[in-house]
C-alpha positions in Angstrom: -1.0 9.8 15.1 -1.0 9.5 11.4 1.0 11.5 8.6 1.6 12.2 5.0 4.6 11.0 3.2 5.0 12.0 -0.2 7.3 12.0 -2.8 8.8 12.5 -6.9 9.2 9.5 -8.8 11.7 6.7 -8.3 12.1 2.8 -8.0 14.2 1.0 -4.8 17.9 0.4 -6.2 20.8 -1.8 -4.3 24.0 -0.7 -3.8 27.1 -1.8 -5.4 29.0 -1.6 -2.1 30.8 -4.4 -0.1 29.0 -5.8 3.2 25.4 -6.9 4.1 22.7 -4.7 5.7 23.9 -4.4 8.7 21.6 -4.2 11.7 23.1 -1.3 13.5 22.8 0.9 10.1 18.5 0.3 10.7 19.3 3.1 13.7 22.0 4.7 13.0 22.8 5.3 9.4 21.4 8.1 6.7 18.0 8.4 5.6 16.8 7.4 2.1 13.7 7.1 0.1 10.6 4.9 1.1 9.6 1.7 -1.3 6.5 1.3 -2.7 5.2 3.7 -1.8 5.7 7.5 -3.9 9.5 8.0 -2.9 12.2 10.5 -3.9 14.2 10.3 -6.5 16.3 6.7 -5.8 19.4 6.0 -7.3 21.9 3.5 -7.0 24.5 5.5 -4.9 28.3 6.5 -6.3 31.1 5.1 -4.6 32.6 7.7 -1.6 35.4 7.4 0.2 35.4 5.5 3.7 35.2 7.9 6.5 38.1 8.0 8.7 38.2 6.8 12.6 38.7 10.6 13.4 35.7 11.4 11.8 33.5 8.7 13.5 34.8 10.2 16.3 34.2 13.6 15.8 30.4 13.0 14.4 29.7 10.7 17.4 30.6 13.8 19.8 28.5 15.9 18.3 25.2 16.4 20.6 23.0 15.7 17.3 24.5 12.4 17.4 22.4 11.3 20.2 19.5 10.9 17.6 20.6 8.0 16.5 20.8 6.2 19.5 16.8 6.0 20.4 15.8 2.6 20.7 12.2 2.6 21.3 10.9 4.4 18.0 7.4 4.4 16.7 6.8 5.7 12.8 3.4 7.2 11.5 3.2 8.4 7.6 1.1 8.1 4.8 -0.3 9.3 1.6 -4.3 9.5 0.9 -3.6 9.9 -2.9 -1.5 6.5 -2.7 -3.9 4.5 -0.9 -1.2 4.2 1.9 -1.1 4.7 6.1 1.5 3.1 7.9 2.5 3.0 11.7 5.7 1.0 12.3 7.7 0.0 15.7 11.3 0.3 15.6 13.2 -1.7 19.4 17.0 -1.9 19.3 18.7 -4.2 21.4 22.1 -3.4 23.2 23.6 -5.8 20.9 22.0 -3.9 17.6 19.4 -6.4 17.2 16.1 -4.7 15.4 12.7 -5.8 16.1 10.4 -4.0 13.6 6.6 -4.3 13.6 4.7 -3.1 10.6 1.1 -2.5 10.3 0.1 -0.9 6.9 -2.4 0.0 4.5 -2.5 0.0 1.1 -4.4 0.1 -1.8 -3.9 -3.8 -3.2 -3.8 -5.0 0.5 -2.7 -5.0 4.2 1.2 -5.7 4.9 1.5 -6.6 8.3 3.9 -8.5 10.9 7.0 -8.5 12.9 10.7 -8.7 11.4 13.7 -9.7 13.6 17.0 -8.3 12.1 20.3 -10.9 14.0 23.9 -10.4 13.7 23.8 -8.2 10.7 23.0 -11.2 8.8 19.8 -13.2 9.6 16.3 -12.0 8.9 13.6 -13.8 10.7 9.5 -13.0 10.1 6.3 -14.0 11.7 3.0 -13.6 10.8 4.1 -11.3 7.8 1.7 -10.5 5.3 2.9 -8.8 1.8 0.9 -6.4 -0.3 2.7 -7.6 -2.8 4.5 -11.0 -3.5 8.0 -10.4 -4.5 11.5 -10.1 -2.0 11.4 -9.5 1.3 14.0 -6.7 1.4 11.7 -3.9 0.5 9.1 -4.6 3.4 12.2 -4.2 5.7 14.2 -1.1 3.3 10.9 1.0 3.2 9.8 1.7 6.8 13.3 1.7 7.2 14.3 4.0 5.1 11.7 6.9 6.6 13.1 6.2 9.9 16.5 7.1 8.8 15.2 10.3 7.0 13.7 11.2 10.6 16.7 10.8 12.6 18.5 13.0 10.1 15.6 15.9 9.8 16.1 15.3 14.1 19.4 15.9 13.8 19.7 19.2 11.2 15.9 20.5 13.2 17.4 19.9 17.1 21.4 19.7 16.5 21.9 20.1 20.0 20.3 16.6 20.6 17.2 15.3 22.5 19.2 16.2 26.0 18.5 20.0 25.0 14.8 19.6 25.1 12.6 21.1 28.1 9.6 22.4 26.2 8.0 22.6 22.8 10.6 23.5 20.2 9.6 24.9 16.4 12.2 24.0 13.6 13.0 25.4 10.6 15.8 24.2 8.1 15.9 25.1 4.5 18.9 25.0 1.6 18.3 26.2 -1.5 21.2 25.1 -2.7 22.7 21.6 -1.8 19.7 18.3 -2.3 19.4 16.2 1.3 20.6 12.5 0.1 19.8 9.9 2.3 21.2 6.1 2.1 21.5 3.0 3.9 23.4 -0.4 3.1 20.8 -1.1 0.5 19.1 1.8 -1.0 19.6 5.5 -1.5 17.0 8.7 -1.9 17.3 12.2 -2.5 15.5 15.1 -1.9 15.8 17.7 -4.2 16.4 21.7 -3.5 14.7 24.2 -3.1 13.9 22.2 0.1 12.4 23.2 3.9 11.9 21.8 7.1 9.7 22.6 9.7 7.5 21.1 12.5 7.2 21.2 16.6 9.4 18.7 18.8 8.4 18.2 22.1 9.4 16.4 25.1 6.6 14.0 27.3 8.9 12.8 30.5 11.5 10.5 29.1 9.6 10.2 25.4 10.1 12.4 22.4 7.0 13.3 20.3 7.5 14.9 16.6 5.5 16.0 14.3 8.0 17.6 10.9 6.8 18.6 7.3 9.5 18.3 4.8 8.4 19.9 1.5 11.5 19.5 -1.5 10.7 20.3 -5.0 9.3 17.7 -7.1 11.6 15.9 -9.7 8.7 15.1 -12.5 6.7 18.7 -12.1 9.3 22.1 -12.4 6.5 23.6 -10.4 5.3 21.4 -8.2 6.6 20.1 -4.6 6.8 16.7 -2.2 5.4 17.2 1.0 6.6 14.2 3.0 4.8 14.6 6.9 6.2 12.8 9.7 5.3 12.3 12.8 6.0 9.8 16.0 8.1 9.3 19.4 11.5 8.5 20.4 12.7 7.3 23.2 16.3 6.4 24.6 15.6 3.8 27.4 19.3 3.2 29.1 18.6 1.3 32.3 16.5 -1.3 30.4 16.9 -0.8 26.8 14.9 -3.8 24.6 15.9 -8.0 24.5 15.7 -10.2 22.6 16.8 -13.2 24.5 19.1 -15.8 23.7 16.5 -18.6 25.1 13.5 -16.9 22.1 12.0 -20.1 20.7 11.9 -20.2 16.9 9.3 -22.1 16.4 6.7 -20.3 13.9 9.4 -17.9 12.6 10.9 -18.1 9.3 14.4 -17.8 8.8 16.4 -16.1 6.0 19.8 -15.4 5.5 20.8 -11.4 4.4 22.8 -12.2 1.6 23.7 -10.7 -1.8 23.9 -12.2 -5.2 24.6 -10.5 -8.9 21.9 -9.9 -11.0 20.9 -7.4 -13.7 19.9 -3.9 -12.2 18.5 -1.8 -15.5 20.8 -3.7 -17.8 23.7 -3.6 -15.8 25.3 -6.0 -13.5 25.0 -5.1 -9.8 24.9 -7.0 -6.7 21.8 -7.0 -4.8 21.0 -7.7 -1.2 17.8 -9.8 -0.5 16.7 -12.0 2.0 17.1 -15.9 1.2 15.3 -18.4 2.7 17.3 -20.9 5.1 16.9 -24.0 7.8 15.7 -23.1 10.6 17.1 -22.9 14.6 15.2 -24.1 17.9 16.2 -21.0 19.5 17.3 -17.6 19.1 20.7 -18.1 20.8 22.0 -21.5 18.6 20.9 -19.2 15.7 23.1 -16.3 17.3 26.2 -19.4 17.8 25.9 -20.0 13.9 26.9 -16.6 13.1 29.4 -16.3 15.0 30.7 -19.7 13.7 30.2 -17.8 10.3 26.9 -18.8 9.1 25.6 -18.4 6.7 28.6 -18.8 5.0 28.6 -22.8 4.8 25.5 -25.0 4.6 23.2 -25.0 7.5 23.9 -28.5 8.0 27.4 -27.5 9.4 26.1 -25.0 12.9 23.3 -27.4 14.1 23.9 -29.4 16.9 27.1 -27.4 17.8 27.4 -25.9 21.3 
């Protein structure tokens, strides 16, 4: 399946809040704009207050909720005028370990490969290839991004959750009114009003397939609009939900640590998250041990060789 993602003007900002990207936010935080590729409007999001226990709870209970718990999640979009077709492949682990694979197109070049997301603070790649040469973060904050803007159309489209599905359902959402902002950790989008949702969701034995047009009005043309296609499959697998085992050589990965330093962000300071390049581990679980110890906090030199 392929689709079209579209989108107003904007460039891929960090956030000026505390904490790292934090692997479990990949799945199951807000949706946001897509990097380079045409996004929406990006902005470096405002400060909000932290939401209460209570209202984790309450959100959590909602049936919509169970959106964000897929773990098997493929991704198509893409946008002729750009140059751009994407698929990628989202697995979360039980422990909120991410495996994404991305396989994209674009005008100056493929971008291809396999990112492993540990602990909320390791980033590992293999046979990555960039379209562009630069930080690592947007290759991960892009695909990333849409996939969060998916789970939330999901959610407002089907707000009884995936569990409600037995046949083909058409959705329609629209507010004329109030713009859909989308965020995660390390970026934030918005989609500007008059906007509309619609597309078919439809249920294939235990996988979800969905196919949704979200068309917001354009923030550089008054008259124009942002038609942003997506389509794909989820999938809640339970019994045997994906590993990534502690005894995963390594060898022929490279290692970076999530990690935040200040820097100027249009000519003001703001701390931005990016992925730094480390010393490596012989296996997935001593690299797991180091992070509990507290790496990356302390020089690599510190966690190796400790049981």
């Amino acid at each position: 399946m392929t689709g079209q993602a579209g989108g107003g003007s904007g460039r891929l900002r960090r956030h000026r809040i505390g904490g790292l990207l934090a692997a479990a936010a990949l799945l199951l935080g807000s949706a946001g704009a897509v990097a380079q590729m045409p996004p929406p409007a990006v902005t470096q999001a405002p400060a909000r207050p932290s939401a209460t226990a209570a209202d984790r709870d309450a959100a959590a209970r909602k049936p919509g909720a169970a959106w964000y718990r897929g773990n098997l999640i493929t991704l198509d979009a893409s946008e002729p005028r750009a140059g751009f077709k994407a698929r990628w492949t989202f697995e979360r682990t039980s422990g909120n370990d991410i495996q994404l694979v991305l396989d994209e197109q674009r005008k100056v070049g493929p971008q291809s490969g396999t990112i492993l997301i540990i602990g909320q603070k390791a980033l590992l790649t293999r046979d990555l290839v960039l379209a562009r040469q630069g930080g690592l973060m947007p290759a991960v904050d892009g695909p990333t991004l849409l996939l969060n803007l998916t789970l939330r159309l999901l959610e407002r489209g089907v707000p009884d959750g995936p569990q409600s599905l037995r046949r083909e359902r058409t959705v329609t959402v629209k507010d004329d009114k109030q713009p859909l902002s989308v965020d995660t950790p390390s970026a934030s989008g918005t989609f500007l009003p008059p906007w509309q949702l619609t597309g078919k969701v439809r249920r294939n034995g235990e996988v979800v397939e969905f196919d949704l047009l979200l068309v917001s009005r354009s923030r550089t043309d008054p008259n124009g609009t942002n038609n942003t296609t997506l389509r794909g499959t989820w999938r809640h697998e339970a019994k045997k939900p994906p590993e990534l085992p502690d005894g995963l050589s390594l060898q022929g990965w490279s290692l970076h640590a999530i990690g935040s330093a200040a820097k100027d962000v249009n000519r003001q300071q703001g701390i931005v998250y990016d992925a730094i390049p480390r010393q490596g581990f012989a296996t997935l679980g001593e690299l797991r041990k180091a992070i509990v110890l507290g790496w990356p906090g302390q020089p690599d030199a510190v966690y190796h060789g400790k049981k």
